[in-house]
C-alpha positions as a Markdown table, in Angstrom:
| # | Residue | x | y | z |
|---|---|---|---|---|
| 1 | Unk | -8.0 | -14.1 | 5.5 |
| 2 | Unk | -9.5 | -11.4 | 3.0 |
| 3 | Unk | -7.6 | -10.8 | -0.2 |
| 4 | Unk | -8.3 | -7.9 | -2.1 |
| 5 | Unk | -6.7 | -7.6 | -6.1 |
| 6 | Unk | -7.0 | -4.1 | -7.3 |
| 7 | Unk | -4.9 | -2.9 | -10.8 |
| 8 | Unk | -4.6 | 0.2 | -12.6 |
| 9 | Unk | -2.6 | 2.4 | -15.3 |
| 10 | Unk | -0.5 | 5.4 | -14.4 |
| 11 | Unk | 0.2 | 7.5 | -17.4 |
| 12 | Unk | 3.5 | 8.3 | -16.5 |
| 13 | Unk | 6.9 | 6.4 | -16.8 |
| 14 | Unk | 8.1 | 3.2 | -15.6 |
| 15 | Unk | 11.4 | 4.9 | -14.1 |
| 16 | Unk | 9.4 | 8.2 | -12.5 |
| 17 | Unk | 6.9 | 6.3 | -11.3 |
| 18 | Unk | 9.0 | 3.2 | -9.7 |
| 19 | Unk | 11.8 | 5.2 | -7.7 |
| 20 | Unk | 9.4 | 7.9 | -6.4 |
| 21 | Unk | 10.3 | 7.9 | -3.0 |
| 22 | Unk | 6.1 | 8.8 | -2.6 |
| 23 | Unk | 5.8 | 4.9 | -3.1 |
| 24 | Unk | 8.9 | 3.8 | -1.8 |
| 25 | Unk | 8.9 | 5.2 | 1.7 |
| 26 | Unk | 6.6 | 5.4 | 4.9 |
| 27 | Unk | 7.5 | 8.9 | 5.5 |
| 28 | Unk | 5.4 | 9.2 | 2.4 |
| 29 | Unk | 2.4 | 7.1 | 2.3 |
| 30 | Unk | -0.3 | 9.0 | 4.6 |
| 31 | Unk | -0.2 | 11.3 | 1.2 |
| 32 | Unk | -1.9 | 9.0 | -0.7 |
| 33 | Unk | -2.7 | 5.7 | 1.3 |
| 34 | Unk | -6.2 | 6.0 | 2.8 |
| 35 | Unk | -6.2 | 5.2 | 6.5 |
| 36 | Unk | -2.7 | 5.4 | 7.1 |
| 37 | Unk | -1.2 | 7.8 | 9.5 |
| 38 | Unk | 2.1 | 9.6 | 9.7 |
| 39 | Unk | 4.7 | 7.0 | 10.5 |
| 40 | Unk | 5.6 | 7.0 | 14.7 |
| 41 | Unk | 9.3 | 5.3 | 14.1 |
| 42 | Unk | 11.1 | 4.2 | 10.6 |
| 43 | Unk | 14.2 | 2.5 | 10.5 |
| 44 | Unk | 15.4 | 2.3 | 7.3 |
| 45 | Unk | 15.2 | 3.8 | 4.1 |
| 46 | Unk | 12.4 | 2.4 | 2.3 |
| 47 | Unk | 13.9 | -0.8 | 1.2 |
| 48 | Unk | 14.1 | -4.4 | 2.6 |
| 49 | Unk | 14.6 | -4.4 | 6.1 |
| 50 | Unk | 13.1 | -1.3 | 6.9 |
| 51 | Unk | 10.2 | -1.2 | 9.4 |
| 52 | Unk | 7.9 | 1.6 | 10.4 |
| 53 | Unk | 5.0 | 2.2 | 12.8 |
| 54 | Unk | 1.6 | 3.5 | 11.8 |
| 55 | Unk | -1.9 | 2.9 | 13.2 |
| 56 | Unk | -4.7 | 2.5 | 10.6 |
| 57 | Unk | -8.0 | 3.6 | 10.9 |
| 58 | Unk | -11.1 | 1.6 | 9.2 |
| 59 | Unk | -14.3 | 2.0 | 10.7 |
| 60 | Unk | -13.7 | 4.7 | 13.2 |
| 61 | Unk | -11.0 | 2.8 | 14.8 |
| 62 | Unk | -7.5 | 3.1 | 15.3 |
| 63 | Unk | -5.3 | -0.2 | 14.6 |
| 64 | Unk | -1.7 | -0.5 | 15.8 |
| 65 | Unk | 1.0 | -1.7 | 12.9 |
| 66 | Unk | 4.2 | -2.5 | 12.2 |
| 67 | Unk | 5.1 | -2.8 | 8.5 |
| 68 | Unk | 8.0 | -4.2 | 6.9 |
| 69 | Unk | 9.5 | -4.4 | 3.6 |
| 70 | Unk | 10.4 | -7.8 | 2.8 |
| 71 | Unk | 10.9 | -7.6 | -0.9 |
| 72 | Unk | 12.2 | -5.1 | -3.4 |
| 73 | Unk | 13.0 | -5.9 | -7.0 |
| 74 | Unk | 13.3 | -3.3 | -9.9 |
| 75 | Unk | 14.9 | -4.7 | -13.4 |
| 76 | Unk | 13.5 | -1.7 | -15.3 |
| 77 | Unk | 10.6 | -3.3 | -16.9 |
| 78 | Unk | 9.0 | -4.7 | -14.0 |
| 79 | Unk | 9.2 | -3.9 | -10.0 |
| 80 | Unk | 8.3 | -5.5 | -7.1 |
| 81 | Unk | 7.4 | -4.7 | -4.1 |
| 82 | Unk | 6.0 | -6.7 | -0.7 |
| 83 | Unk | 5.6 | -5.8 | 2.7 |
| 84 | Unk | 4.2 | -7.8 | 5.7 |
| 85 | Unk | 2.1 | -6.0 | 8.0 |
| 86 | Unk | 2.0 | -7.2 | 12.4 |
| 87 | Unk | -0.6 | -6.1 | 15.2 |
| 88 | Unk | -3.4 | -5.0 | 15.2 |
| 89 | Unk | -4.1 | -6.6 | 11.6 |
| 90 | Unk | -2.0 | -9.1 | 10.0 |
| 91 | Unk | -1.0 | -10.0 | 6.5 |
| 92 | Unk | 0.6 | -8.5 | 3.2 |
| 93 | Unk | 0.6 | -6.4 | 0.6 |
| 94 | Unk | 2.7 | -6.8 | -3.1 |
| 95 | Unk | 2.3 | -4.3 | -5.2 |
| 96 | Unk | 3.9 | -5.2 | -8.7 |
| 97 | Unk | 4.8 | -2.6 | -11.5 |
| 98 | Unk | 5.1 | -3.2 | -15.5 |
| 99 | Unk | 7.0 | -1.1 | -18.3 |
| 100 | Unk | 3.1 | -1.1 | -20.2 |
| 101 | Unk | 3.5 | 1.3 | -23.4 |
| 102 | Unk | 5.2 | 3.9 | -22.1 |
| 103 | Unk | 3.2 | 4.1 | -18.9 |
| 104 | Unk | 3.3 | 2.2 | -15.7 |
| 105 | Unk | 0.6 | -0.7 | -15.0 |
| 106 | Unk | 0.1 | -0.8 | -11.2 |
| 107 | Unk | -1.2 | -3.8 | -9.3 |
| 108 | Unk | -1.8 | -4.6 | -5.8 |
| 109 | Unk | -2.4 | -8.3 | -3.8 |
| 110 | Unk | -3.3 | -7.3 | 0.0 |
| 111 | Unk | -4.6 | -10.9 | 2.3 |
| 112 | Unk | -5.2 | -9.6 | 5.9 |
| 113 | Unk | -7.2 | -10.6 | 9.0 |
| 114 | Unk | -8.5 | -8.5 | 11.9 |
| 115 | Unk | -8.5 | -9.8 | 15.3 |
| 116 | Unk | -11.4 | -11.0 | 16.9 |
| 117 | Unk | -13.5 | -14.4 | 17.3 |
| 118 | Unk | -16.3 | -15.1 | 15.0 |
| 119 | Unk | -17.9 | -12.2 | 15.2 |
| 120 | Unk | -14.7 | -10.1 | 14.4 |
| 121 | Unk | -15.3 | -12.4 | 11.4 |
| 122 | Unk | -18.9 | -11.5 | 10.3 |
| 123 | Unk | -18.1 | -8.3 | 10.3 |
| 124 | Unk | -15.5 | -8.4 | 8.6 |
| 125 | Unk | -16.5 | -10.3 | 5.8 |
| 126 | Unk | -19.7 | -7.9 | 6.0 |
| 127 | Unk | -18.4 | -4.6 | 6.6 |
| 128 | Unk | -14.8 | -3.9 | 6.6 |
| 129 | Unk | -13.7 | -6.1 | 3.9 |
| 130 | Unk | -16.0 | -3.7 | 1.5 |
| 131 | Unk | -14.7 | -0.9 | 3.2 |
| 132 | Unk | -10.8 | -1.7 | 3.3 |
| 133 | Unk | -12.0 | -2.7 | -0.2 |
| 134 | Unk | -12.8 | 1.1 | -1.2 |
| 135 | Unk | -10.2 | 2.4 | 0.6 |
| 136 | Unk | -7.4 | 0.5 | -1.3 |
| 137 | Unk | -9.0 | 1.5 | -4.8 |
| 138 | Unk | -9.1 | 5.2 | -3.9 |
| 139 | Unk | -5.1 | 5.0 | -2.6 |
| 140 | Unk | -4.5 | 3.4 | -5.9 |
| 141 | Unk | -6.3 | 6.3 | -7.6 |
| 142 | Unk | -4.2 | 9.2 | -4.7 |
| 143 | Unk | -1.4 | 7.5 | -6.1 |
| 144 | Unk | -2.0 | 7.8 | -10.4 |
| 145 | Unk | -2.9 | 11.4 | -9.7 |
| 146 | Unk | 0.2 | 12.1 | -7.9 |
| 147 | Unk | 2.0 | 10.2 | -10.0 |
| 148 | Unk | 0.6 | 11.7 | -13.1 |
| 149 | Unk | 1.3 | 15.2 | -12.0 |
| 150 | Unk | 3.6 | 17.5 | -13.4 |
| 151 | Unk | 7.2 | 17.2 | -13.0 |
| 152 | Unk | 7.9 | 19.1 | -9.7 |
| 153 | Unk | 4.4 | 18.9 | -8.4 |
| 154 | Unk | 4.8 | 16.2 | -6.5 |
């Protein structure tokens, strides 16, 4: 299973940042989550319980998932935040969220694995684990600048 750790500082507000429903619901992760496409069903509204449907696409190829939220914990200085992740890849993803000076430290645990024998394997660990890799550290970025923009921008 690759795990990938990836942290960073939004220079906005703890409570703008935490409840925007950018972050907080499927509808609205294709903004700013690189890969991810529009959502083909949601139930729910963003909180535990709520599933949706995407596919994914790393290295020219489309991978079927369903994502849930398993976890969702806010008491106004720190936030957390976990979904599991079935299909075509498996795993999870926490992102976590600290009260950090005024602004809003950001940080992300994704473990997944991608189907396949041994050779899914090598290429994984030699290809798409850098590139999943990169494409988590640029979402995290799509999310500070949309999170950092003016009130009503986003």
């Amino acid at each position: 299973m690759a795990h990938i750790h990836k942290k960073t500082v939004i220079h906005a507000p703890f409570d703008h940042v935490v409840p925007n429903a950018i972050n907080s619901h499927p509808e609205a992760w294709p903004q700013w989550y690189l890969g991810l496409s529009a959502p083909k069903k949601v139930t729910g509204d963003g909180e535990v319980g709520t599933v949706s449907e995407h596919d994914f696409l790393v290295a020219g190829r489309h991978f079927p998932i369903t994502h849930e939220v398993v976890e969702s914990t806010n008491d106004g200085t720190v936030a957390h935040w976990k979904g599991t992740i079935r299909g075509s890849i498996e795993g999870w993803h926490r992102w976590t969220y600290h009260l950090a000076n005024g602004n809003t430290e950001v940080e992300v645990e994704h473990e997944y694995t991608l189907p396949a024998g041994p050779i899914g394997k090598l290429v994984d660990v030699v290809f798409v684990e850098r590139m999943i890799d990169r494409m988590l550290a640029q979402s995290m970025q799509n999310l500070k600048m949309l999170m950092e923009a003016p009130v009503g921008a986003t």
